[in-house]
N, C-alpha and C positions, 0 to 999 in steps of 0.2 A: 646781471644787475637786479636783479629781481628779487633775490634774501634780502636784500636793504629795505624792501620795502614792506617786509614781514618783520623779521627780525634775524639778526646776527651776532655771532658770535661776541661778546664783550660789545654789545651796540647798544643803542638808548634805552631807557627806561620810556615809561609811557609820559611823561611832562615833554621830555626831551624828543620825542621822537613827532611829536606835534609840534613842537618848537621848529623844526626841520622842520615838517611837510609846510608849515602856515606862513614859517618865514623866513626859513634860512634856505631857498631853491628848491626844497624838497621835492614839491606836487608840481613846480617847473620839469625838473629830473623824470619824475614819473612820467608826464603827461608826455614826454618825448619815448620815455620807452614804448609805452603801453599804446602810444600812437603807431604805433612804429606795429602793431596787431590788429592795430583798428578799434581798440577796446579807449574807453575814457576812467579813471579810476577813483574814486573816493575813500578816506578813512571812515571805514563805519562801526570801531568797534575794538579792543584789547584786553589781552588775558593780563597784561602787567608782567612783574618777573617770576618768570618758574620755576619750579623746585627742581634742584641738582638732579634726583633721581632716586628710588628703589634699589636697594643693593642686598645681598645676601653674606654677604660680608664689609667689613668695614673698609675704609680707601685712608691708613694713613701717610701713603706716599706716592707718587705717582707710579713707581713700580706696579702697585696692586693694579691698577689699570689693565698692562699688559697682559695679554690673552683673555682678557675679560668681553664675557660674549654682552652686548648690552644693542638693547632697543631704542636706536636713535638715530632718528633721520637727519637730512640734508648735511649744512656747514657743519654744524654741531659734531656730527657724526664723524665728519675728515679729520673735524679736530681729535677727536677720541682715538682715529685709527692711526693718525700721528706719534699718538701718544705710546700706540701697540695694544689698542681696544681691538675687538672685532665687532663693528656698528652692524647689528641687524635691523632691516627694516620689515614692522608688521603691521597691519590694520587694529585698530582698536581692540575691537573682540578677541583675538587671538592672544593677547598679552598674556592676560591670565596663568593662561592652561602652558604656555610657553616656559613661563616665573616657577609653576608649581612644577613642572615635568623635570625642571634642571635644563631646558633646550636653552636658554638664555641666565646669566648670572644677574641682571639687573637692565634697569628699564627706567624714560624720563615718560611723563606725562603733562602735566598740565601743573595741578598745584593740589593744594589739601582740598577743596572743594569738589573739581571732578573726581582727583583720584581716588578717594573714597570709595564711592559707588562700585570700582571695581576691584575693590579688598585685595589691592598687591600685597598687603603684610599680614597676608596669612603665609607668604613662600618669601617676602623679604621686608626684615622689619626697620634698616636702618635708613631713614630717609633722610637726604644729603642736601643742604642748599648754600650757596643760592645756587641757581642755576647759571652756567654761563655762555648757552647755547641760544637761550631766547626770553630775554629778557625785557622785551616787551613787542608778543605779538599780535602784529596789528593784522585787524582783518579790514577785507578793503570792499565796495563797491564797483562791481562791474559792470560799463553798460558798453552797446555798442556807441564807436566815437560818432557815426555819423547820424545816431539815432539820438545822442546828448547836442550833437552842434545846430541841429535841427527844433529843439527846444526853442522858447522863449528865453530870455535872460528873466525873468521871473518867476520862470519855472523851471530853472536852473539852480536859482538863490532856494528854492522850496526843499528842493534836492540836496542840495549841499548844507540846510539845515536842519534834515533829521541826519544827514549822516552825521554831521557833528554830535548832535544829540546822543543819536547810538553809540558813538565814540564813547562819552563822558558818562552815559547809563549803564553801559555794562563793565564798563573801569571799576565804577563805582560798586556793582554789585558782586563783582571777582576778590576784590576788596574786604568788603562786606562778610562778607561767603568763606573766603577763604581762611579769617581769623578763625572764627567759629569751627568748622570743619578741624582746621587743625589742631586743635585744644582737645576734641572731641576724638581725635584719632588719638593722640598722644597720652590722655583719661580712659579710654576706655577700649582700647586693641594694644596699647602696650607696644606706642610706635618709637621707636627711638630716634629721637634728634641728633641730627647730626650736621656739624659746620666743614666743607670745604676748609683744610690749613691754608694757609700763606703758599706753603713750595708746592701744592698740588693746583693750589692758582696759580702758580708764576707758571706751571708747566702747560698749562690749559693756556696760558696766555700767548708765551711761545710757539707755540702750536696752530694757535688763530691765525698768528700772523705768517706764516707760511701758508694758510690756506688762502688768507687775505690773498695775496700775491698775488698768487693762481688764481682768486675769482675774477679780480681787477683790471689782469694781462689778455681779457676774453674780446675785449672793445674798447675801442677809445669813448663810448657811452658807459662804460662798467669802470672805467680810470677817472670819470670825471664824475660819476655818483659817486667813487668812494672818495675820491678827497673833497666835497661836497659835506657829506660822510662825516669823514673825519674832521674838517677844520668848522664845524658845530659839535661835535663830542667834544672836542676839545673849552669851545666860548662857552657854553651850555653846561657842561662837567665841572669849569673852574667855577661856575658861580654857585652852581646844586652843592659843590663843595662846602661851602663856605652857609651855605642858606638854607636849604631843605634838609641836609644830612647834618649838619651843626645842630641846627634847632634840634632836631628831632633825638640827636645823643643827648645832649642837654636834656630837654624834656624829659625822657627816659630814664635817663641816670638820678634826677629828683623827684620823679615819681613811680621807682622802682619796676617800670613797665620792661618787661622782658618777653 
């Protein structure tokens, strides 16, 4: 139960996934796993959605997939290997030298912001979005639970309003960062854009929910985060539908913003 509280496969964006922890049971949900360690847990922070990936060639069907050596951990990765990926997992530094040697065909990282710095499109120039592996990961605060229930309740409320903070400051600066960065890659490295189709998402999608399955069937506490889970992706989804993502095609589409 514990990728829900990061991020998963076709799971919230960063509105929605605070929606979940502040009101829809979320940080209930947690606070029994994460008890269940002894630990107490906060949202202190989010990368937002991340890019598809690095490729060294192009994905335009989910066939290309198949045998494809690719750097990507946890749910994300089952989903890939579903699909007939081979998911490798490496530590950051190593990506590199991994990309440029041919050891791996393609690699997900973070977004145009961090992945920059580590110039994957000198070995692969077609970057792929959206990502549908981790689409908004949240980083969390860890403390010990008996060393948080030991607090003050006003210095509890102290605690749980910089992690909010930290939440909504580095949302904002990945944001931020991340326009910029990618204009910048795309101008001046000669990165190519590239959009995920329709059928290599319906296949990605397929694929989730078989892994779903198997993550959910672990505990009657991982059955009950995920339809928790899911019946707010769903109340949360149908209104971002209609409200955030309207506006914003709207918007878009009259001010030529692309």
């Amino acid at each position: 139960g514990w990728a829900y509280f990061t991020a998963v496969p076709f799971g919230f964006v960063f509105s929605e996934i605070n929606s979940w922890i502040n009101f829809g049971g979320g940080q209930e949900l947690w606070d029994e796993l994460a008890g269940s360690f002894g630990l107490k847990c906060l949202a202190c922070g989010n990368t937002g959605v991340q890019m598809g990936g690095w490729f060294r060639k192009e994905i335009n069907s989910a066939d290309d997939l198949k045998g494809l050596k690719m750097r990507i951990p946890g749910l994300g990765g089952d989903v890939m290997a579903k699909l007939g990926a081979s998911p490798v997992s490496l530590p950051g530094g190593q990506i590199y030298e991994a990309l440029i040697s041919g050891a791996i065909d393609a690699t997900e990282w973070v977004g145009p912001w961090n992945d920059s710095f580590y110039k994957f499109y000198e070995a692969a120039k077609y970057y792929y979005y959206p990502g549908m592996h981790e689409p908004a990961s949240m980083l969390s605060l860890g403390m010990n639970k008996s060393w948080w229930e030991g607090l003050s309740n006003s210095d509890q409320l102290v605690i749980k309003a910089a992690s909010h903070a930290e939440n909504d400051v580095m949302m904002s600066e990945y944001n931020a960062k991340n326009g910029f960065y990618l204009e910048k890659l795309i101008r001046e490295q000669g990165v190519l854009l590239r959009r995920f189709n329709d059928d290599v998402y319906d296949a990605f999608g397929e694929a989730a929910e078989d892994v779903f399955s198997e993550a959910r069937a672990h505990s009657n506490l991982a059955e009950r985060i995920h339809a928790s889970f899911v019946k707010t992706r769903q109340e949360v989804g149908s209104w971002m539908n209609i409200s955030d993502q309207e506006y914003l095609r709207q918007r878009n589409r009259v001010l030529g913003v692309s």
